[in-house]
Backbone as a chain_set.jsonl record, in Angstrom:
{"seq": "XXXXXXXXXXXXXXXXXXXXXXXXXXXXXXXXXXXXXXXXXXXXXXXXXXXXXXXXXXXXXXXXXXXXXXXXXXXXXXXXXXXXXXXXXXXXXXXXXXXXXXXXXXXXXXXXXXXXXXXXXXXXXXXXXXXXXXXXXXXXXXXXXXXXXXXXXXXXXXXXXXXXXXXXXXXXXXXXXXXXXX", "coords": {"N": [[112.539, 104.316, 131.384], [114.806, 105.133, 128.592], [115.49, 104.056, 125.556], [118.442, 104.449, 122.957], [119.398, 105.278, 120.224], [121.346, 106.107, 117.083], [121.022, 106.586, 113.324], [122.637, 106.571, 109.977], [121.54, 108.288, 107.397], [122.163, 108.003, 103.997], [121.928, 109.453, 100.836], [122.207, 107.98, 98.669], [120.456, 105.124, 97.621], [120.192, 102.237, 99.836], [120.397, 99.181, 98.441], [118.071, 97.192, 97.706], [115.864, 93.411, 97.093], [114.254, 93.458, 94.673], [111.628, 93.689, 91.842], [112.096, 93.026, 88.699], [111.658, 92.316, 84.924], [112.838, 89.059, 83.856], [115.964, 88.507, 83.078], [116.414, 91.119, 82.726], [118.037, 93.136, 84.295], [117.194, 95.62, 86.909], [116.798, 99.603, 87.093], [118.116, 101.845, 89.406], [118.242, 105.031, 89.467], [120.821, 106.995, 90.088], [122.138, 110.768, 91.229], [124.296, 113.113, 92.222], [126.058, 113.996, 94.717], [127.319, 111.924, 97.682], [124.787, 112.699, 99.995], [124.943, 112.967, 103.406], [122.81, 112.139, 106.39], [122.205, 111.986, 109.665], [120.102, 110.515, 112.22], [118.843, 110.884, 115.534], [117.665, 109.117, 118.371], [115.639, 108.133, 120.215], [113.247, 105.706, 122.055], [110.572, 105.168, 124.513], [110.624, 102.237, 126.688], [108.472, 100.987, 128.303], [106.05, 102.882, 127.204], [106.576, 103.222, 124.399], [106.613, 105.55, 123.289], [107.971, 108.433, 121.327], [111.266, 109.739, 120.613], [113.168, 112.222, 118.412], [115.625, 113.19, 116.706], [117.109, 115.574, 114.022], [120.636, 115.781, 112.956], [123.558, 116.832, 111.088], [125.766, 115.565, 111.546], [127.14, 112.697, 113.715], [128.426, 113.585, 116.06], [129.756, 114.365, 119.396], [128.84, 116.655, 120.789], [126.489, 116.803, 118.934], [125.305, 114.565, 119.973], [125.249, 115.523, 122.46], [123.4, 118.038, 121.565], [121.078, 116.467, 121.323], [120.3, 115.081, 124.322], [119.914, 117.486, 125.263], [117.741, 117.989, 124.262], [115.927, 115.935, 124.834], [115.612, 116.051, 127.561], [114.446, 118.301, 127.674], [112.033, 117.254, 126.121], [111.061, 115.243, 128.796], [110.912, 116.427, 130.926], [111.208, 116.971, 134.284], [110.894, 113.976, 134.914], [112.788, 110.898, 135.958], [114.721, 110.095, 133.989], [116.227, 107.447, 132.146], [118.867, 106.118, 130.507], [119.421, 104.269, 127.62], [122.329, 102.559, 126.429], [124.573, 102.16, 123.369], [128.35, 102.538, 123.339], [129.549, 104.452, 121.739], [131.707, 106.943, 120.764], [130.727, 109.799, 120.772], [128.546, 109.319, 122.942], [130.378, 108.38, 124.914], [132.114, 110.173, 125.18], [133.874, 112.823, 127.727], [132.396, 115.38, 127.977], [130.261, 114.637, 126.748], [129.111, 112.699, 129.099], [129.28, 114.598, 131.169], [127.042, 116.067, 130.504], [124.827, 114.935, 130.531], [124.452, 114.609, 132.883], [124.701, 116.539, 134.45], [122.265, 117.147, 133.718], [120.27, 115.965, 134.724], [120.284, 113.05, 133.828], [120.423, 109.708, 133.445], [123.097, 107.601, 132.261], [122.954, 104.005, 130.6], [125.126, 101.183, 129.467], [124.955, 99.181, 127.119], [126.108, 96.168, 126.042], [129.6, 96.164, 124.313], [129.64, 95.848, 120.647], [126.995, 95.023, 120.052], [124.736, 95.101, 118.363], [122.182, 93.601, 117.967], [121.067, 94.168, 120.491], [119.893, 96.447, 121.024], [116.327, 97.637, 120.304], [115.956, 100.224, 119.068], [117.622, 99.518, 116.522], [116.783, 97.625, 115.335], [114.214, 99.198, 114.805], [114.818, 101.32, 112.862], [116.211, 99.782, 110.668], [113.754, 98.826, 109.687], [112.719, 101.229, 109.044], [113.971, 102.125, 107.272], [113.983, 100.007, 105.084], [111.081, 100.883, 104.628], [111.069, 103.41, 103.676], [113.365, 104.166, 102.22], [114.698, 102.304, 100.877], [115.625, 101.499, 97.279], [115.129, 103.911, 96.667], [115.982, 107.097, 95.424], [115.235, 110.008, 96.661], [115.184, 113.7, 95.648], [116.26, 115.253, 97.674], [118.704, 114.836, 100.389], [117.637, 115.749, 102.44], [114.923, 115.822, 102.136], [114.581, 113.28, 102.046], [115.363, 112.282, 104.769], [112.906, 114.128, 105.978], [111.2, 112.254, 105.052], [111.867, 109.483, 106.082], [111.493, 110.063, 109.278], [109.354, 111.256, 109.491], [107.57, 109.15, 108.711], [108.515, 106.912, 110.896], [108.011, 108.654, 112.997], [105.254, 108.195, 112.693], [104.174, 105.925, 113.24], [101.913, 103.61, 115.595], [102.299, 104.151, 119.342], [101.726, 101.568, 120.251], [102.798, 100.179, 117.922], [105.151, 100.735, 117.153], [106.646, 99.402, 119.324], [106.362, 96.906, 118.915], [107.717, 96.544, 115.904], [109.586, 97.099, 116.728], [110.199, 94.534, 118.581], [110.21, 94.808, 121.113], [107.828, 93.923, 122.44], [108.198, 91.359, 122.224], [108.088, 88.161, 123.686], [110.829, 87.221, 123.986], [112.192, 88.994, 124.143], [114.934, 90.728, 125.6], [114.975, 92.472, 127.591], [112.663, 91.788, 128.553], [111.731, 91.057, 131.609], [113.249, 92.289, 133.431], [111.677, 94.157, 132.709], [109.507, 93.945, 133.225], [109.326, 93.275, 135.651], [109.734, 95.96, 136.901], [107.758, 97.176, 135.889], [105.583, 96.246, 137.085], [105.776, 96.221, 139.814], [104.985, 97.35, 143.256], [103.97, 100.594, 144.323]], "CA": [[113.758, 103.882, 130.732], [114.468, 104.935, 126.772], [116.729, 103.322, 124.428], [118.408, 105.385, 122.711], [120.898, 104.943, 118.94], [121.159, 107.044, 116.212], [121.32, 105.951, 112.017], [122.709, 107.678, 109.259], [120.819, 108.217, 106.259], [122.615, 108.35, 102.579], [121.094, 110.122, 99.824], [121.902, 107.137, 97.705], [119.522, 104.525, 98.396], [120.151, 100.631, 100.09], [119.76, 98.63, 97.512], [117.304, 95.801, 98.21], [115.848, 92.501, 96.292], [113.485, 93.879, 93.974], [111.3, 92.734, 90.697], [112.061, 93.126, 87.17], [111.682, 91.879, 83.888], [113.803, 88.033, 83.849], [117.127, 88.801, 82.625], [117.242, 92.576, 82.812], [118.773, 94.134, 85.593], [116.483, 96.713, 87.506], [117.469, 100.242, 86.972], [118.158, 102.504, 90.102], [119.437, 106.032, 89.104], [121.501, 107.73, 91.151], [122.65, 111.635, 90.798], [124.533, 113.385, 92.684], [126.724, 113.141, 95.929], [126.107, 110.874, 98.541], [124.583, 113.362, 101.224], [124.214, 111.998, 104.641], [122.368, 112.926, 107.686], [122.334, 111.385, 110.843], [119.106, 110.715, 113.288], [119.17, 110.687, 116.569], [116.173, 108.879, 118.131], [114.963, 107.073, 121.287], [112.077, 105.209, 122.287], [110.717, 104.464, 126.02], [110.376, 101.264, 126.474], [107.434, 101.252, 128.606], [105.232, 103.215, 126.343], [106.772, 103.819, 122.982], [106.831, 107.066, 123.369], [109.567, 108.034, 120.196], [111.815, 111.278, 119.821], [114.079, 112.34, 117.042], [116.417, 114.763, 116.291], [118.082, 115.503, 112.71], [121.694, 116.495, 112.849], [124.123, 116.729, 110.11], [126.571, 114.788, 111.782], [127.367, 112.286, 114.796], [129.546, 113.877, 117.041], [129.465, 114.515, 120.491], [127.62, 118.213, 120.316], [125.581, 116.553, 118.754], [124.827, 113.819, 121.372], [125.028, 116.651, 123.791], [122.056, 118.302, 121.429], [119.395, 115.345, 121.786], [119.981, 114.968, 125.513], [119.239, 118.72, 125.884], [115.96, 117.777, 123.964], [115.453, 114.514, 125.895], [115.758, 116.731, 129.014], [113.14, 119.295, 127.657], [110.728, 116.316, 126.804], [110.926, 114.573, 129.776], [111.047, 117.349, 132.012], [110.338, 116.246, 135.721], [110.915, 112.576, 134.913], [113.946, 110.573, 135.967], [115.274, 109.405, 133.18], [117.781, 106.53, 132.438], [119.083, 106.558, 129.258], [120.224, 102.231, 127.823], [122.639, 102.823, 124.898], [125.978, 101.903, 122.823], [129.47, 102.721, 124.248], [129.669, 105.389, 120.428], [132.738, 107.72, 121.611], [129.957, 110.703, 121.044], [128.319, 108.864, 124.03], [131.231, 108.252, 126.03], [133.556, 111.756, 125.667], [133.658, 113.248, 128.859], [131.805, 116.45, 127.758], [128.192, 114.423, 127.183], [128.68, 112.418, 130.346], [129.117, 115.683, 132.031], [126.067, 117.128, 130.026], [124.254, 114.109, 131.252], [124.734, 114.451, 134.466], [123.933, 117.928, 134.732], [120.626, 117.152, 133.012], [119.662, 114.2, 135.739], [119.93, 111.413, 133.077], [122.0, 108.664, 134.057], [123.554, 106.397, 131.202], [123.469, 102.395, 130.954], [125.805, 100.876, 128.416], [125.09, 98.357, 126.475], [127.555, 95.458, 125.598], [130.305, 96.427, 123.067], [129.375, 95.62, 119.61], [125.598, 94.106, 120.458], [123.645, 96.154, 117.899], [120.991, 93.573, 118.383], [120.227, 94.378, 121.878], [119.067, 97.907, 121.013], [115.45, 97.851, 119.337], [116.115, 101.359, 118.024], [118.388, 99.106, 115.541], [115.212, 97.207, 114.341], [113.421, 99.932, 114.053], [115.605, 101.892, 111.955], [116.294, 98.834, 109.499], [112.605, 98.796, 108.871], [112.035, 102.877, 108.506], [114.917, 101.904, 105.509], [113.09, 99.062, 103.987], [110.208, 101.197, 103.804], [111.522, 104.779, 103.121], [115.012, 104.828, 101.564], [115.423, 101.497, 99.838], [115.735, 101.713, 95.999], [114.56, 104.915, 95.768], [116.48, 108.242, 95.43], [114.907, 111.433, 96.909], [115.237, 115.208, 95.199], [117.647, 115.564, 98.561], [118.994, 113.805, 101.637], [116.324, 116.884, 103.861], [113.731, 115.579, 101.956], [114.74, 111.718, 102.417], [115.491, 112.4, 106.514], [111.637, 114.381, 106.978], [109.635, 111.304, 105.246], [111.861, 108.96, 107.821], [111.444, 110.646, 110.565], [107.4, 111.39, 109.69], [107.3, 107.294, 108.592], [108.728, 106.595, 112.129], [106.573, 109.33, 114.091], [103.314, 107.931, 112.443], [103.515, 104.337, 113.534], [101.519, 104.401, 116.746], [103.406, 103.712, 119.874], [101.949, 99.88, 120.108], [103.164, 99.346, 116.184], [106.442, 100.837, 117.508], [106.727, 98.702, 120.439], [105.561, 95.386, 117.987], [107.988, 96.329, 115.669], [111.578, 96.965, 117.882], [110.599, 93.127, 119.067], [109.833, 94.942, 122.675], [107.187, 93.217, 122.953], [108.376, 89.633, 122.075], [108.517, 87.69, 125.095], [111.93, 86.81, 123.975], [112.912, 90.516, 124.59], [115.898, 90.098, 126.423], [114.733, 92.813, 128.737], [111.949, 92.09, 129.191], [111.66, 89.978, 132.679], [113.565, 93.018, 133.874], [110.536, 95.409, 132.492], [107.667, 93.392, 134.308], [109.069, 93.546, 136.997], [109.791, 97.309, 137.202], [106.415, 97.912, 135.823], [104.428, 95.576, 138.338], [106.523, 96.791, 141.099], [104.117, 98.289, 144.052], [104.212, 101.558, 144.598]], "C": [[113.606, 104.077, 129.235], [115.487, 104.052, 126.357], [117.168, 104.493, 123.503], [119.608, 105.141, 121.266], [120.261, 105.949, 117.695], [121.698, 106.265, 115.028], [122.129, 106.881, 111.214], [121.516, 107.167, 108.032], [121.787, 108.612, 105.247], [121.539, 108.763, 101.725], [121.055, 108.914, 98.502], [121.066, 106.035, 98.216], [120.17, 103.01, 98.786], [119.626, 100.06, 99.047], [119.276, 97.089, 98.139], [116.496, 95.01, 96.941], [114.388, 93.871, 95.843], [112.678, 93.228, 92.581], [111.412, 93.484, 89.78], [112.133, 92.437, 86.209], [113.19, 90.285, 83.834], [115.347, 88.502, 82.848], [117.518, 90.169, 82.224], [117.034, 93.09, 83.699], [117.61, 95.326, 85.554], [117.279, 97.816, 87.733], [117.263, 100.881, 87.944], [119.272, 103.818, 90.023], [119.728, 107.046, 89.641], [122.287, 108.842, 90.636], [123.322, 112.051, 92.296], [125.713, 113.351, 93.717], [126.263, 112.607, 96.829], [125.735, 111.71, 99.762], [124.704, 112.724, 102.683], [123.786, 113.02, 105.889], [122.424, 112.256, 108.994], [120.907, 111.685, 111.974], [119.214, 109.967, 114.032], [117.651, 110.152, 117.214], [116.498, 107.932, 119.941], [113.464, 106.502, 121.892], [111.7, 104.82, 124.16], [110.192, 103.332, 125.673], [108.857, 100.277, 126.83], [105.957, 101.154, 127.595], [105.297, 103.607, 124.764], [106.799, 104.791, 122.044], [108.085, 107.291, 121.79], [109.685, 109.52, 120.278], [112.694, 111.27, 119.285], [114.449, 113.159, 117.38], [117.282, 114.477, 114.901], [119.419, 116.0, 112.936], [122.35, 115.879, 111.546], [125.24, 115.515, 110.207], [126.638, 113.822, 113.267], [128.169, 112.283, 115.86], [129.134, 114.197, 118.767], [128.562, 115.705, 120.886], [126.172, 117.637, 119.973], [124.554, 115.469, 119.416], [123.946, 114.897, 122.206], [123.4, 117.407, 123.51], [120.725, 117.753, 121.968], [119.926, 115.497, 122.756], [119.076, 115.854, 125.803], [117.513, 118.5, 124.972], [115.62, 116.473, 124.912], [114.725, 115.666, 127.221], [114.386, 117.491, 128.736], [111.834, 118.414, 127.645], [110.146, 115.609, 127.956], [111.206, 115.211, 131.456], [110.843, 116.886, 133.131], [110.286, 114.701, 135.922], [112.337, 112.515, 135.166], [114.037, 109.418, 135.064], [116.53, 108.299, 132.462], [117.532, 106.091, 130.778], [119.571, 105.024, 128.707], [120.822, 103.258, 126.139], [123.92, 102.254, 124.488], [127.551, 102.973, 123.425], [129.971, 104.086, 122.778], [130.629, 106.578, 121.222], [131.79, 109.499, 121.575], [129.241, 110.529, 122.588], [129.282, 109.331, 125.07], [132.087, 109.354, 126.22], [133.179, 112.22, 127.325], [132.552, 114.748, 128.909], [130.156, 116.033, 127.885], [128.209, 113.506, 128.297], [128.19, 113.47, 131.319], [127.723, 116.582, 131.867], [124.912, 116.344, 130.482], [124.118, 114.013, 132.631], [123.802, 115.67, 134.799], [122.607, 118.357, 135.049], [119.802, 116.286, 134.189], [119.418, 113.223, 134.623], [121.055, 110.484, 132.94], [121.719, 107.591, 132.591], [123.743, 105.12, 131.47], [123.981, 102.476, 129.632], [125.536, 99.323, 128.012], [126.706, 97.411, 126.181], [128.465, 96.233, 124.613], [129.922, 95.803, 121.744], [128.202, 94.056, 119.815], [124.709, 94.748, 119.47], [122.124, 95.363, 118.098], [120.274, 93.189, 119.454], [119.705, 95.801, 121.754], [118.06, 97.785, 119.839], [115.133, 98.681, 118.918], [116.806, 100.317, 116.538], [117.312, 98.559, 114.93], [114.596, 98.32, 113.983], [113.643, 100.894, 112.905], [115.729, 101.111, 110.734], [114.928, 98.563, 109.004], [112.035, 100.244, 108.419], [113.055, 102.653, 107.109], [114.079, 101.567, 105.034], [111.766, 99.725, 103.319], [109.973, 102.63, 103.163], [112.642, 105.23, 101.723], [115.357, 103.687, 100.634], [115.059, 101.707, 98.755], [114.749, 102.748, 95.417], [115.579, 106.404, 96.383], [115.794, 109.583, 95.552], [116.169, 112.699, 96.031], [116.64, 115.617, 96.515], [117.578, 114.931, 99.814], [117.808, 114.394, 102.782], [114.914, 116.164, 103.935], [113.266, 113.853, 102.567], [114.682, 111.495, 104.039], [114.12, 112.946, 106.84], [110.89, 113.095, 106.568], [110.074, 110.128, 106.054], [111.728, 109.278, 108.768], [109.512, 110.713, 110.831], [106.953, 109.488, 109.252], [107.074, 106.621, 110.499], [107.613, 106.891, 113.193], [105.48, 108.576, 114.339], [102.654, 106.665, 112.771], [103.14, 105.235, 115.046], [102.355, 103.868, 117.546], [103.287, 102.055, 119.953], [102.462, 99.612, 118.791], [104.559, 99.335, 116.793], [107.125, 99.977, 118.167], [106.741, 96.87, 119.95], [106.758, 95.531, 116.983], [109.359, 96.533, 115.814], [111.286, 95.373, 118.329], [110.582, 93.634, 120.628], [109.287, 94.33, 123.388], [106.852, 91.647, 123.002], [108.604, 89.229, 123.491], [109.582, 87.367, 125.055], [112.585, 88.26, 123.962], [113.556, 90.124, 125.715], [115.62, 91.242, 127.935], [113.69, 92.802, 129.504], [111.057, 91.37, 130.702], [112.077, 91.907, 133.472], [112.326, 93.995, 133.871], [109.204, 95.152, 133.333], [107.991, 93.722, 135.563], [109.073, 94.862, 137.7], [108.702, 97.948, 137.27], [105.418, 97.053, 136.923], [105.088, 96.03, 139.662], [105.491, 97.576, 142.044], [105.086, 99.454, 144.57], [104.721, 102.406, 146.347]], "O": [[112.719, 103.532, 128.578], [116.221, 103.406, 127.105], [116.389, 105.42, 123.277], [120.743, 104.787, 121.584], [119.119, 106.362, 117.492], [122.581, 105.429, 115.22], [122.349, 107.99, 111.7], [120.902, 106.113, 107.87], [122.374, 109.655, 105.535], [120.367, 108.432, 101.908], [120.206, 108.88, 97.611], [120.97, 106.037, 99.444], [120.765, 102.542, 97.815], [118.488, 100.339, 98.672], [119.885, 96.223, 98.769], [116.369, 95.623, 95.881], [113.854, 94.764, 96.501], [113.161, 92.156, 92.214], [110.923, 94.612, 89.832], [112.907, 91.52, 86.484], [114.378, 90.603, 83.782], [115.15, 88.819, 81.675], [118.539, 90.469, 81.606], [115.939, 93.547, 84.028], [117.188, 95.856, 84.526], [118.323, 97.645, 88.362], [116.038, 100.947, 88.048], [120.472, 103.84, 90.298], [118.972, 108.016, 89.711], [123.106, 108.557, 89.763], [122.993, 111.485, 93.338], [126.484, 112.433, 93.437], [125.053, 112.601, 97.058], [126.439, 111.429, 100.732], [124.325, 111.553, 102.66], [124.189, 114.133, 106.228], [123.612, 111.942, 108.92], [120.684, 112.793, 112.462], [119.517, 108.783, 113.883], [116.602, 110.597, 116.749], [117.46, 107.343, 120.435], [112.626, 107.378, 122.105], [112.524, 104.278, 124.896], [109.469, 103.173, 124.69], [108.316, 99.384, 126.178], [105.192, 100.236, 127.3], [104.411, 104.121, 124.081], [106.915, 104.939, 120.827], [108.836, 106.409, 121.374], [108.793, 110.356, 120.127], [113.391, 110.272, 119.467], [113.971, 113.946, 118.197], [117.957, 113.469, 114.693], [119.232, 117.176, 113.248], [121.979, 114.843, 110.995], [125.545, 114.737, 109.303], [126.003, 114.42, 114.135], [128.567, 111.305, 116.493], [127.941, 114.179, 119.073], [127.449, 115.438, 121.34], [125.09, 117.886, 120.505], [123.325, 115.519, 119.382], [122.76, 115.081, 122.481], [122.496, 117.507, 124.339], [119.794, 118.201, 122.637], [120.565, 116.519, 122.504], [117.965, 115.667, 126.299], [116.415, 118.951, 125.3], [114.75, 116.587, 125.775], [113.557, 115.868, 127.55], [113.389, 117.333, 129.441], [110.902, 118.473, 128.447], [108.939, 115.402, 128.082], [111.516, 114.742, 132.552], [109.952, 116.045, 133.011], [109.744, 114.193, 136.903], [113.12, 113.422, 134.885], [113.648, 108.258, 135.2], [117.708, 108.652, 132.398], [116.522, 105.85, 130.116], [120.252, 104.481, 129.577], [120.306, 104.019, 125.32], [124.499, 101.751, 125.451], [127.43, 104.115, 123.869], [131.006, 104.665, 123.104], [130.201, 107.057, 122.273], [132.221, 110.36, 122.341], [129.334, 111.462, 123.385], [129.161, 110.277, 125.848], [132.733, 109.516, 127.255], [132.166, 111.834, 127.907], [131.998, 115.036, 129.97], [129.234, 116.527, 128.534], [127.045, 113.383, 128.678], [127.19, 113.431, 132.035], [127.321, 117.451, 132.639], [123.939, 117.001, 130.851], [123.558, 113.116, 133.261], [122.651, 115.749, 135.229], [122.026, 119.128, 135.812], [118.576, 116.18, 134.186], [118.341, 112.63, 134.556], [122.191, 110.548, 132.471], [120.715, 107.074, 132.102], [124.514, 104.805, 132.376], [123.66, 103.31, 128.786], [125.975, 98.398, 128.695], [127.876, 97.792, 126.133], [127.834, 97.112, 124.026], [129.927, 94.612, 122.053], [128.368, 92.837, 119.772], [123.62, 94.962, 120.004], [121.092, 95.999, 118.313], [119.352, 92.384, 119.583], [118.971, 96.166, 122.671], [118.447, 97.791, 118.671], [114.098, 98.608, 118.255], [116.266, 100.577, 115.462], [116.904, 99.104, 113.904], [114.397, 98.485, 112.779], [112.751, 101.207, 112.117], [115.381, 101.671, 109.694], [114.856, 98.06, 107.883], [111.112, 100.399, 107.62], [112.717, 103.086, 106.007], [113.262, 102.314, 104.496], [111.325, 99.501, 102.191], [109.062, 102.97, 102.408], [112.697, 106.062, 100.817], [116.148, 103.877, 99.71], [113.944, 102.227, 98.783], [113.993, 102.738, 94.445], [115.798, 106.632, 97.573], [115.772, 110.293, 94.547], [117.388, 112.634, 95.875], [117.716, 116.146, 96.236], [116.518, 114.519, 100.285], [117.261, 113.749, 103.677], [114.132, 115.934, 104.858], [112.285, 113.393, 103.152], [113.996, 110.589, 104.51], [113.72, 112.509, 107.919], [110.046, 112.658, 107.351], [109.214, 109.562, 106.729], [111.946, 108.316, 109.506], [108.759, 110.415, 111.757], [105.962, 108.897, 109.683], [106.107, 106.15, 111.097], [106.828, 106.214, 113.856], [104.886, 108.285, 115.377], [101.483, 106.287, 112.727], [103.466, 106.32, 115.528], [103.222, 103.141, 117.061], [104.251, 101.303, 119.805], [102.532, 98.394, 118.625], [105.161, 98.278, 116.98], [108.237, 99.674, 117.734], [107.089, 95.905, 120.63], [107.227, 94.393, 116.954], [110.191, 96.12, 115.006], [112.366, 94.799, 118.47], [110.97, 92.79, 121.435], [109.606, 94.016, 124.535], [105.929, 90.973, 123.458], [109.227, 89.901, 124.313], [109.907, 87.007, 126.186], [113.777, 88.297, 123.657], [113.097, 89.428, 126.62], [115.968, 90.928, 129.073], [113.506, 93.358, 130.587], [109.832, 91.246, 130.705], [111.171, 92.593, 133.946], [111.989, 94.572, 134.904], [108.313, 95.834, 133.839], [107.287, 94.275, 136.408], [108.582, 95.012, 138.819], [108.381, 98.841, 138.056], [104.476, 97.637, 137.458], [104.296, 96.066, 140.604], [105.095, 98.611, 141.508], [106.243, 99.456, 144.991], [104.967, 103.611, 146.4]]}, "num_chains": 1, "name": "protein.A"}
C-alpha cells in the first residue's frame, strides 16, 4: 500500500519565525517571478520506500505520468494506491490509466490533509529546504527537495510522516495486514 500527494514548490520562499537583531526586521530578498513546480511523491507504508516525480504542473497528464512511473517501479507488485479526491486524481482519463496499469485507487476523506503522511513530510522537506531562503531557480530549489527527501533513510521517513506513531490512524489496519499468515 503507498500513499500518495503531491506539493508545489514556489521560488519565493515560506517565510518562517526566524532570529534577528531586536527591533530590526530580518531581511529576505526576493528577485524575480514566483516560479513553481509541483512534486509528485509517494511513500509505501510498509517500508518507506519513497518515489518522486518533478512536473511543471498538476494536472491530470501529469498524474497519469507518476502512475506510469509507479507502475515501472513496482513492476510485478499489486499495488493500491491511498490518496486525495484532487480532480487530476479523479478525471476519468487517470482512473482509466490506473486501471490499465493494475493499481487500484483508495480515496481519502474530502478535505483531510492530515490523514495523508506525505503532507507531513512535505511540510518538513519546506522547513528544512525552502524556508527563508531563495534559490538561483525554482530547478535548483525542486533537486535539493527532492535529494533532502530521498536521503532520509526509509525508517527517518517512516518516523517522520507520524507512520509510525501508534496513534497512526492506520495503523491497526497495517498490523494486521502485515501479521496476516500467509
Amino acid at each position: 500500500m503507498l500513499v500518495e500527494d503531491e506539493t508545489d514548490l514556489l521560488l519565493f520562499p515560506p517565510l518562517r519565525a526566524m532570529w534577528s537583531p531586536r527591533g530590526v526586521p530580518a531581511r529576505i530578498l526576493l528577485t524575480g517571478w514566483n516560479a513553481r513546480r509541483t512534486i509528485f511523491g509517494c511513500m509505501n507504508l510498509a517500508t518507506g520506500h519513497r518515489v518522486f516525480q518533478l512536473r511543471y504542473r498538476q494536472r491530470a497528464h501529469d498524474f497519469q505520468a507518476f502512475l506510469h512511473q509507479l507502475h515501472r517501479q513496482y513492476r510485478g507488485w499489486q499495488v493500491t494506491l491511498l490518496l486525495d479526491s484532487d480532480s487530476s486524481h479523479t478525471a476519468l482519463a487517470s482512473q482509466a490509466v490506473a486501471a490499465e496499469l493494475g493499481i487500484q485507487l483508495l480515496w481519502l476523506p474530502k478535505r483531510a490533509p492530515e490523514l495523508n503522511p506525505m503532507d507531513t513530510l512535505w511540510g518538513q522537506g519546506k522547513d528544512a529546504i525552502c524556508a527563508n531562503k531563495q534559490y538561483a531557480s525554482i530547478d535548483e530549489q525542486a533537486t535539493q527537495f527532492i535529494d533532502h527527501l530521498a536521503g532520509l533513510t526509509d525508517a527517518e521517513a517512516l518516523k517522520t510522516s507520524v507512520i509510525r506513531s501508534k496513534h497512526f490512524w492506520l495503523r491497526q489496519v497495517m498490523v494486521k495486514r502485515l501479521c496476516r499468515p500467509a
